[in-house]
C-alpha positions as CSV (number, residue, x, y, z in Angstrom):
1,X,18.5,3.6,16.8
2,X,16.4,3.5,14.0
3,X,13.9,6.1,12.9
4,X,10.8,5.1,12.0
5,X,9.1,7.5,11.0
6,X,12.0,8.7,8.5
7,X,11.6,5.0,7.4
8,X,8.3,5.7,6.4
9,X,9.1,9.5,5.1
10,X,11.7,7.7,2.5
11,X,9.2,4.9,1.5
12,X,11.4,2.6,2.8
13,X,9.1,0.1,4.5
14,X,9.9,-3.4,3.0
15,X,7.7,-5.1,5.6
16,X,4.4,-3.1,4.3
17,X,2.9,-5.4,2.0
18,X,-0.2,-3.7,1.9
19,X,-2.8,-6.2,3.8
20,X,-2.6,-8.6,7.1
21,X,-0.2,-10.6,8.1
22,X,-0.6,-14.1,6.6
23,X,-0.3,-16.1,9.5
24,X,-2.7,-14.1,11.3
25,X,-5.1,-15.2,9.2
26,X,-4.3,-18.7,9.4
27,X,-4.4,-18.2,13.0
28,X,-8.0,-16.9,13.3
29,X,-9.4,-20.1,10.9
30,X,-8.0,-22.1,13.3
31,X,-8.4,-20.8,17.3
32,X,-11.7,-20.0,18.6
33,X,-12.3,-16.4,18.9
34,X,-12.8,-16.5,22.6
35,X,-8.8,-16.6,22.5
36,X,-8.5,-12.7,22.2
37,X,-10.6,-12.7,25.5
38,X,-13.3,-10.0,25.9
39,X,-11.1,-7.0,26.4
40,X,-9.1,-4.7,24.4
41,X,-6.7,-5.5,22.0
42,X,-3.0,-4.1,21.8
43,X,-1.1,-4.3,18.2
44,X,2.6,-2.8,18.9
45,X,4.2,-1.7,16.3
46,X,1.4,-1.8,14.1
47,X,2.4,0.3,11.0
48,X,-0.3,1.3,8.7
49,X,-2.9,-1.0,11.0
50,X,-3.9,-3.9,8.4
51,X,-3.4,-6.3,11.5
52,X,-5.1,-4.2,13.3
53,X,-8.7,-4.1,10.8
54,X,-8.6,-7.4,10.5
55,X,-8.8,-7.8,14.0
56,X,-11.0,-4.8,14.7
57,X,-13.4,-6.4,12.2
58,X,-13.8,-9.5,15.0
59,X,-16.2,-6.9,16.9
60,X,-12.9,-6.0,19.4
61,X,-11.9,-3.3,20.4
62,X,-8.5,-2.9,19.3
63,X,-5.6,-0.1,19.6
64,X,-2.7,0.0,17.0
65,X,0.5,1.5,18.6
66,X,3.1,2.8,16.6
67,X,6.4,4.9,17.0
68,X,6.0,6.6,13.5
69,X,3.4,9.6,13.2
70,X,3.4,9.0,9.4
71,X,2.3,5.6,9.5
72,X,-0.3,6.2,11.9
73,X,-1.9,9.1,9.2
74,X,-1.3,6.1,6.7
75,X,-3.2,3.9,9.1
76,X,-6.3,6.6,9.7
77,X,-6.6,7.0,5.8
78,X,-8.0,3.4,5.3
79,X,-12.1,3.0,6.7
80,X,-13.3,1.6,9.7
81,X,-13.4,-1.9,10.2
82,X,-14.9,-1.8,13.5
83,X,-13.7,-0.6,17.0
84,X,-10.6,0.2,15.9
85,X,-8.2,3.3,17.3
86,X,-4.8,4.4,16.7
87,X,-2.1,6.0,19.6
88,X,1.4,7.2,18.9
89,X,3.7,6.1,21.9
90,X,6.5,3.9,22.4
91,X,5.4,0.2,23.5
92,X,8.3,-0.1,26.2
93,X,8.2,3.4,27.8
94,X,6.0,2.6,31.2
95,X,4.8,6.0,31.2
96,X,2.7,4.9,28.0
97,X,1.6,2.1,29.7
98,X,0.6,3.1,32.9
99,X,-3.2,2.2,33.7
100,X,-3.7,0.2,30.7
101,X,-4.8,-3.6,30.4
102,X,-5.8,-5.3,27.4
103,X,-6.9,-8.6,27.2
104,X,-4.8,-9.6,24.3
105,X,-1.7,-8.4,22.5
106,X,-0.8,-9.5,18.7
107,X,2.5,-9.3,18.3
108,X,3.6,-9.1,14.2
109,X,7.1,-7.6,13.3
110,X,7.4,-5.6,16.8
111,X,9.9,-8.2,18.8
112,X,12.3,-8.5,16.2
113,X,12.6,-4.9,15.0
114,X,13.9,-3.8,18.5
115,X,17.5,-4.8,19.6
116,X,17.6,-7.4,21.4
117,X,19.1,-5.4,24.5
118,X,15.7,-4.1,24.8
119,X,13.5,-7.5,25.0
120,X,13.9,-7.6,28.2
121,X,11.9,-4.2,28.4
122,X,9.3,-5.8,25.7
123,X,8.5,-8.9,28.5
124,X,7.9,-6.4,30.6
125,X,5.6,-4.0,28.8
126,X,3.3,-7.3,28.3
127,X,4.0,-8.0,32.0
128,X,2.1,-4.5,32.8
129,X,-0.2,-4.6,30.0
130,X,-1.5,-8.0,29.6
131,X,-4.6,-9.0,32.4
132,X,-4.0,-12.2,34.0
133,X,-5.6,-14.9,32.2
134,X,-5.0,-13.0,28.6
135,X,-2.8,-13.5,25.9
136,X,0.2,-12.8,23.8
137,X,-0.1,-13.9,20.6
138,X,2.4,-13.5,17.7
139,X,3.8,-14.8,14.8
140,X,8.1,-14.3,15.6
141,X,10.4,-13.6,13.1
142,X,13.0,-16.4,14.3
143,X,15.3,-16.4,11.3
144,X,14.7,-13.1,9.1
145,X,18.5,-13.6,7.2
146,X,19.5,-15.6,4.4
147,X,22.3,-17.8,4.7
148,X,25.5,-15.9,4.6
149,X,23.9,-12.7,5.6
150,X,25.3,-10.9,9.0
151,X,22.2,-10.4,11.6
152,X,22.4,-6.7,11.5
153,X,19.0,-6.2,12.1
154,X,16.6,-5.3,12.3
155,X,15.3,-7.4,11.9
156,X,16.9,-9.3,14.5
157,X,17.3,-13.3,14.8
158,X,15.3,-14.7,17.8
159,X,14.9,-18.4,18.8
160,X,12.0,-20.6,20.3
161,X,14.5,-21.3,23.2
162,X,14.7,-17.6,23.9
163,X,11.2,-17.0,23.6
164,X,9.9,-19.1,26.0
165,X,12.9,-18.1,28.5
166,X,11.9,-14.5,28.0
167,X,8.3,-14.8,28.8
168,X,9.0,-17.5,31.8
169,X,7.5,-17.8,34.4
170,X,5.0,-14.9,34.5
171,X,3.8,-16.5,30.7
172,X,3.2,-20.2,29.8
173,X,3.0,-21.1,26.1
174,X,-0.2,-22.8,25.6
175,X,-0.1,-23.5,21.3
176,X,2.5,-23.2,18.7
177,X,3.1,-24.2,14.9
178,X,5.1,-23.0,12.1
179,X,2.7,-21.4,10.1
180,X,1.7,-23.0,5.9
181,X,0.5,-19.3,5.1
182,X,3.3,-16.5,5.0
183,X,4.7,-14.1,2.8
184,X,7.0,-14.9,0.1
185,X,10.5,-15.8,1.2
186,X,9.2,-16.1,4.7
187,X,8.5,-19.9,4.5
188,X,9.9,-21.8,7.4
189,X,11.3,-18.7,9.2
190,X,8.3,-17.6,11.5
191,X,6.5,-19.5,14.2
192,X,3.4,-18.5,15.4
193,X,2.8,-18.7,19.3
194,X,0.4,-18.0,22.2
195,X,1.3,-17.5,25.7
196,X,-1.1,-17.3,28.5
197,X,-0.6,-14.8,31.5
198,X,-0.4,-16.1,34.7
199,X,-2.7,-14.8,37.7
200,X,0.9,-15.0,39.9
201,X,3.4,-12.9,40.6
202,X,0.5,-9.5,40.5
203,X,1.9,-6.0,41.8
C-alpha cells in the first residue's frame, strides 16, 4: 500500500504541478454552474487543494480530503479562495463518511491512484456520499502508461467500459468528452465525465 504522506515527505509528488487540473478548467467554460448543485463539494484525494480553490472560488462550499497530513499543511498554506475547508480521512472508510452528503464530488487523480481491488469500495463511498440528483464529476486517468510500460500503478489503467459498469445502475452518465486542455504528455489519455445520482435504490 502506498504511503502518501511519505510521498509527500520525500518530494516525490510527480502529479503536483502546482495549479488546477486542466480539464477542470475546461470543464467549468463549458457546463453551467448549476451542475455542482447547491450543496457541498467533496474533492478526494485532493493533495495540496488547487482543485479544490478553484472550485471554492465558484462561491461553494467545498471540502478537500486527503490521506496525507503533509499535504493537507501544504494545502492550508495557500489563501482563501472562498468557502473552502480541508479534513484528513480516508475517502473509502464508511466511518468517515457517515452523515455526510455533498451535492457534488470532483473526482481528479483519486480513482486511479487506488488499486483497482478497492473501486468497488470507491462506488460505494459516492453511493453514501453523493444526494440523489447530484453529481460525480471527474476527469479519469484511463491510460496513464506509455507503450511498453507494465501497469504497476498507481497509477492504475481504467477503461470507459469499466466506468460506466462501476457506477451502474445507482449512477447514469449524463456528458462525456476527451478533454483539448491537459497536462503535458497527458494528451489523449483522460476523459472527463459526469454521472448523475439516481433517486432509486435510497437506504
Amino acid at each position: 500500500m502506498t504511503d502518501w504522506n511519505q510521498r509527500y515527505e520525500l518530494g516525490d509528488t510527480p502529479w503536483e504541478k502546482g495549479h488546477a487540473a486542466p480539464p477542470l478548467l475546461e470543464l467549468l467554460e463549458k457546463m453551467d454552474p448549476s451542475i455542482w448543485g447547491e450543496g457541498a463539494v467533496l474533492v478526494p484525494g485532493c493533495g495540496t487543494g488547487h482543485d479544490v480553490r478553484l472550485i471554492s472560488a465558484l462561491g461553494l462550499e467545498t471540502t478537500g480530503l486527503d490521506l496525507a497530513p503533509l499535504a493537507l499543511a501544504k494545502a492550508n498554506e495557500f489563501s482563501k479562495t472562498g468557502k473552502e475547508s480541508y479534513e484528513l480521512g480516508d475517502f473509502l472508510d464508511p466511518a468517515w463518511r457517515k452523515g455526510k452528503t455533498f451535492s457534488a464530488i470532483w473526482e481528479h487523480t483519486c480513482y486511479c491512484a487506488i488499486h483497482p481491488s478497492c473501486r468497488p469500495d470507491y462506488a460505494a463511498a459516492c453511493i453514501d456520499l453523493i444526494a440523489p440528483g447530484g453529481h460525480l464529476i471527474g476527469v479519469f486517468f484511463l491510460t496513464p502508461n506509455d507503450p511498453g510500460e507494465e501497469d504497476e500503478g498507481p497509477p492504475f489503467n481504467a477503461s470507459i467500459e469499466e466506468l460506466d459498469a462501476r457506477f451502474a445502475p445507482e449512477f447514469e452518465r449524463i456528458d462525456s468528452w476527451v478533454p483539448n486542455r491537459c497536462y503535458p504528455g497527458r494528451e489523449g489519455k483522460e476523459w472527463v465525465a459526469i454521472y448523475r445520482r439516481n433517486s432509486f435504490n435510497q437506504t
